[in-house]
C-alpha positions, 0 to 999 in steps of 0.5 A: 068752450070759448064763451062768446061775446054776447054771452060775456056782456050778458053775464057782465050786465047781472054784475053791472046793473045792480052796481049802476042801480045801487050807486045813483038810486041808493048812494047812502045805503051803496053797500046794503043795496048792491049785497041785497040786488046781488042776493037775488042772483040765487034765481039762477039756482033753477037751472039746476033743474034742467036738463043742461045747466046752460044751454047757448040760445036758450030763452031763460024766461018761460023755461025756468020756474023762477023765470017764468010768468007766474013768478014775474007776477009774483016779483011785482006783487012783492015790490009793494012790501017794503022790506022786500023791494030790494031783493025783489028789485034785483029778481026783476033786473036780472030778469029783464037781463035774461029777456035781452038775451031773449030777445037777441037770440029771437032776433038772431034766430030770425034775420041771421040764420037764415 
């Protein structure tokens, strides 16, 4: 399976961002900071509950039980507990990672498979 080049940056920015974050917002603490964003990679594990694993051009966010609205609002609620705003930092960059890929197969859908 030849994996293409938005699914590469895709899975190259869960890696990236945590790292870009914990450099310049957590300097001090780099190492703690990106080990307890990377923590929150175990979202993903909910694909495990579906039919296929991974599936190219679909939408994580609403079809996963981690990745769904409910959980979003959840993830923000937690933020305002000290402890847990690094993992729960994590959950939400990994989710606006996975809307971006949303977002690109919306867009694909819509202008270039006509």
């Amino acid at each position: 399976m030849i994996i293409s080049l938005v699914n590469t940056i895709h899975i190259l920015l869960h890696f990236l961002l945590p790292v870009l974050v914990s450099f310049f917002f957590f300097p001090k603490i780099f190492w703690t900071a990106w080990a307890l964003l990377m923590i929150s990679m175990v979202i993903d594990l909910d694909h495990l509950f579906s039919k296929k694993i991974f599936q190219t051009g679909r939408c994580s966010i609403g079809n996963h039980i981690l990745h769904s609205k409910e959980a979003v609002l959840t993830y923000c609620l937690l933020l305002f507990f000290p402890k847990l705003r690094l993992v729960v930092l994590g959950l939400l960059i990994h989710l606006i990672v996975d809307a971006t890929d949303c977002i690109y197969i919306h867009w694909k859908q819509r202008f270039l498979d006509r």
